[in-house]
N, C-alpha and C positions, 0 to 999 in steps of 0.2 A: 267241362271238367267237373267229375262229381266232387262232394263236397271229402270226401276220403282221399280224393288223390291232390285234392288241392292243401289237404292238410300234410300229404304224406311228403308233397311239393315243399312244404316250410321247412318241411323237417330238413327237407335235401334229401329225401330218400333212402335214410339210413336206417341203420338196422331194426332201430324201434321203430322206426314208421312201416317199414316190412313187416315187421312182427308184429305191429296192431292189424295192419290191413288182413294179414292171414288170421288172427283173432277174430275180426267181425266176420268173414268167410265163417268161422266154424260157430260163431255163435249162431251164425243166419243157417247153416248148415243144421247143429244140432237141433233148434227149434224147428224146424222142416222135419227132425227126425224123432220129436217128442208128438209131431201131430199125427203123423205116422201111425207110431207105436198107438198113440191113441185110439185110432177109429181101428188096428188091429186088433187092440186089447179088448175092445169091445165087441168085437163079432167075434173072440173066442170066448167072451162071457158068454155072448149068445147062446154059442152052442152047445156052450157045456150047460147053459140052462134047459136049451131043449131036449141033449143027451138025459139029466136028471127027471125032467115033466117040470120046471119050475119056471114062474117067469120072473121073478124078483132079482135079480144081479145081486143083491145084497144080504139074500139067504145064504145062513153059514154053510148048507151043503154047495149052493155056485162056487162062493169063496175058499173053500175047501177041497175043489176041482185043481187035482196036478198041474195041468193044461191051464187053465185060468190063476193059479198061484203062481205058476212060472210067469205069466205073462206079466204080471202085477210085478214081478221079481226085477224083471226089464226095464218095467218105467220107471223103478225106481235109480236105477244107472242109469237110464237116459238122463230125466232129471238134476241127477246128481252132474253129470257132464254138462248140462245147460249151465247149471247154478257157478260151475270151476272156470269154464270158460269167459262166462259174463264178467266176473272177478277178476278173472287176468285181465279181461279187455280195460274192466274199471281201472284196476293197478296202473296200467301200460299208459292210462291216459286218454282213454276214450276214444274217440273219435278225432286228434290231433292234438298238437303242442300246447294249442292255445298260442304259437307265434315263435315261440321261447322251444328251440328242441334243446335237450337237455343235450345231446351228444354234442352241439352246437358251443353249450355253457361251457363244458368240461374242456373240450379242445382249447377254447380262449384261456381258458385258464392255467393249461398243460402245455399249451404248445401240439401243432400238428404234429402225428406219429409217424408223417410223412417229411422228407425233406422237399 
């Protein structure tokens, strides 16, 4: 048992433990999709340095490439979706309860919404 479903186990499987485990999926997801974007971003630097005659990436006419602006345009959305999703996962609790699921707290205290 990985250490996620042994957390998502404490939880009893409830909706927050559902809804972290699809969290870490898309954090492991989007950073797979930040490394991506990277080494693509990079080989349309490239060629928009070799379409100019430049080899510097950092020359303001590369940077100033459509094609290589738009790319740059991307990772900054991917990023930004790395940065949203890590945050929820942090919010939601990480990686389990810690033992304690809260939905666990709140029933003890309310009463099952079941008979």
């Amino acid at each position: 048992m990985t250490a996620r479903r042994a957390g998502a186990a404490g939880c009893g499987g409830c909706g927050l433990g559902r809804a972290r485990g699809h969290l870490e999926q898309a954090v492991a997801q989007l950073e797979a999709a930040r490394l991506a974007w990277g080494s693509w971003s990079c080989g349309i630097g490239r060629l928009a340095g070799q379409h100019l005659g430049i080899s510097d990436l950092l020359d303001e006419r590369v940077l100033d490439d459509p094609g290589y602006g738009r790319a740059l345009d991307i990772g900054g959305l991917v990023g930004t979706a790395v940065t949203a999703a890590a945050s929820a996962l942090r919010a939601a609790g990480g990686g389990g309860c810690g033992g304690v699921c809260p939905c666990a707290a709140v029933t003890a205290q309310i009463g099952s919404p079941h008979p």
